[in-house]
N, C-alpha and C positions, 0 to 999 in steps of 0.2 A: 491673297491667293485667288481668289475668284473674281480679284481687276484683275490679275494675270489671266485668267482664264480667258475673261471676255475679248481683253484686248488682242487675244490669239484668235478665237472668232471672229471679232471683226477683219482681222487682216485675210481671213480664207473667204472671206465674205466678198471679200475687195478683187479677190483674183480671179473672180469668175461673178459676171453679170447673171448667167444662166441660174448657178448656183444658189446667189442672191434670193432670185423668183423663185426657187425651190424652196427656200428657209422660210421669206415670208408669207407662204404660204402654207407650210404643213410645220416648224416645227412648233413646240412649245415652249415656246421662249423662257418662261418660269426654269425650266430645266439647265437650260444651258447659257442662256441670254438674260438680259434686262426685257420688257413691255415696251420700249420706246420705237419700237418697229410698228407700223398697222399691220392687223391681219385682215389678208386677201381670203378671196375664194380660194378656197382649195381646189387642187389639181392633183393628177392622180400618179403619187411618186413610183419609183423603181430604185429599191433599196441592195445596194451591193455589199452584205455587211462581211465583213473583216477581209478586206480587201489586198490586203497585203503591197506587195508591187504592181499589182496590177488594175488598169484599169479599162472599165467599162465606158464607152462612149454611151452618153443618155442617160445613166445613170447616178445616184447619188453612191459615190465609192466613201465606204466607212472603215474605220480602222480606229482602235486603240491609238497604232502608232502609227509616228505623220511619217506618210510618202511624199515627197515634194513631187508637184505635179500630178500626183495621182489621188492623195488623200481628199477628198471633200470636207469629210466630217470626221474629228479624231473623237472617239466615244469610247465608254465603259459600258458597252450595253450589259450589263449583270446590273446595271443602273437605271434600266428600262429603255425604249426606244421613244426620242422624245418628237412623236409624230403624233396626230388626230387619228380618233377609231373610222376605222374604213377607209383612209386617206392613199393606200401603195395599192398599185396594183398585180405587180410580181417583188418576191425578193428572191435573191441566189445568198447563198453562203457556199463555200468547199473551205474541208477540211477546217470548220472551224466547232461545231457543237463538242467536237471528244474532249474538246481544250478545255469545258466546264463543267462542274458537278454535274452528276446526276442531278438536283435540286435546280440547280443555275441553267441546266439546260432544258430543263421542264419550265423556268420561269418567262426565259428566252422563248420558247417557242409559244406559249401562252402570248406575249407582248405581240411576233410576229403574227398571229390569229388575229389579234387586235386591230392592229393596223391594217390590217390586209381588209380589199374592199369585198361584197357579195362577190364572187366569182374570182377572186382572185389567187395567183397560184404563186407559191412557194416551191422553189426547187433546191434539194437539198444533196450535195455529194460530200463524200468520208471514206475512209478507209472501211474495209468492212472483215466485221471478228470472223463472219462466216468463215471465209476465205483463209483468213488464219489459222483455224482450225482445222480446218480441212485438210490442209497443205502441212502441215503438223502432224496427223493422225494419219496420210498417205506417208509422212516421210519426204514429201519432194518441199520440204520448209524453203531453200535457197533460193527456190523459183518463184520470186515475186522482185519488181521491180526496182527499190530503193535500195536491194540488198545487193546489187549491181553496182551501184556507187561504190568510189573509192573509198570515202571516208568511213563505209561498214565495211570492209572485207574484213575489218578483225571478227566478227563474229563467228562463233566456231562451234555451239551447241543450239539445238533449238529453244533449248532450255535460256539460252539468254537470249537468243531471239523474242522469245515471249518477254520475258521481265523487261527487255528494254521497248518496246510496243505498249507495254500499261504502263511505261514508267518514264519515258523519255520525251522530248520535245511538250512537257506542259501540259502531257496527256491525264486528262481525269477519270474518263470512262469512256469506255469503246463501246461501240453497238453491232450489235449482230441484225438481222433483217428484223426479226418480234420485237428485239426491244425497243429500235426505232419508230416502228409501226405504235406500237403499245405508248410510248411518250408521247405521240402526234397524236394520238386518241386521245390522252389525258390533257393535251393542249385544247380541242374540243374540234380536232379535222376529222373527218368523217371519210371523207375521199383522200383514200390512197394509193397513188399506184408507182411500181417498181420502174424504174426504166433504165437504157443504158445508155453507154459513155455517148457523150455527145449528142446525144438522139431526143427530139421533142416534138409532139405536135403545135405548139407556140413556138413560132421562128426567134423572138428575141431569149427562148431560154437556150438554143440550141447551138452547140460549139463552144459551151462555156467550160469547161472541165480545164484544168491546167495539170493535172497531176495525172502520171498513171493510173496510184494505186489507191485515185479513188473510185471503187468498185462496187460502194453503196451509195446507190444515185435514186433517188425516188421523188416524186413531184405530187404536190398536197393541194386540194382547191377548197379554198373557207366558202361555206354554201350558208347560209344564215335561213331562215324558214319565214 
């Protein structure tokens, strides 16, 4: 199993030169590779993790599952990030933390604090519980964007609206604005701040959102002392 593995590493290794300098440089080979690479000076990654279909020009695109053409690195991160402490200098994820325990996404974001260099910033977008609730407790529940799609017009109560939101597409736990704040704190981010859809003061975090109704968007900077 873990010749199979490498021998699938080496081949995404092979599709992209750029790529390559990015591996021998920052991963940790123990993790997911053999030692038989030298290690370079490290350089300063941009981590695109769970990247789905899409990809980031410049960045290292990560995903569980292989996109061809677009996947860089297929990973388990609930398995750690297998990068050098202070080695990224930005990461993005959307719509990806609600997909892991409470516990797995406390672990996750500790790793991303890790890797992340002095000053460097984390941009994070999700669906947001506020929102759901809100829109629940007014009564105008219909009025969010997914619920537009074809594939839901069966839903008929708000009552399965919610149960399918904590319970559908892999979802483990949702966050509302505190609790997110409150895990980035117990990650050890100190600076956080709320922002919206598409909007940054760093031009490479800015236009990155793919999804409507991701509503909780907020950008974290590891300050070390």
């Amino acid at each position: 199993m873990f010749n199979d593995k490498l021998q699938q590493i080496r081949e995404d290794l092979d599709r992209s030169d750029f790529y390559l300098q990015q591996v021998k440089s920052g991963l940790e080979f123990s993790h997911k590779i053999n030692s038989s690479f030298p290690d370079v000076q490290l350089i300063e990654h941009k981590l695109h993790i769970g990247c789905d279909p899409v990809k980031l020009a410049g960045w290292i695109n990560i995903d569980e599952s292989p996109h061809p053409g677009v996947t860089d690195l297929h990973l388990d991160i609930t398995q750690g990030l297998p990068y050098h402490d202070n080695s990224c200098s930005l990461i993005h994820h959307e719509h990806l933390l609600e997909h892991l325990s409470a516990e797995a996404g406390l672990n996750f974001l500790k790793e991303c604090y890790r890797v992340l260099k002095s000053r460097g910033v984390m941009r994070i977008a999700m669906p947001s519980l506020d929102l759901i609730i809100e829109k629940s407790y007014l009564g105008n529940w219909k009025d969010q964007d997914w619920l537009k799609w074809p594939e839901y017009q069966f839903i008929q109560t708000r009552a399965e609206m919610l149960n399918i939101c904590f319970r559908w597409w892999g979802h483990q736990w949702l966050y509302d604005r505190e609790e997110l704040h409150r895990r980035l704190q117990e990650a050890g981010f100190t600076i956080i701040r709320d922002v919206e859809w598409g909007n940054s003061d760093i031009p490479e975090l800015r236009n990155l959102e793919t999804r409507k109704d991701s509503l909780l968007i907020c950008e974290v900077k590891k300050i070390i002392n």
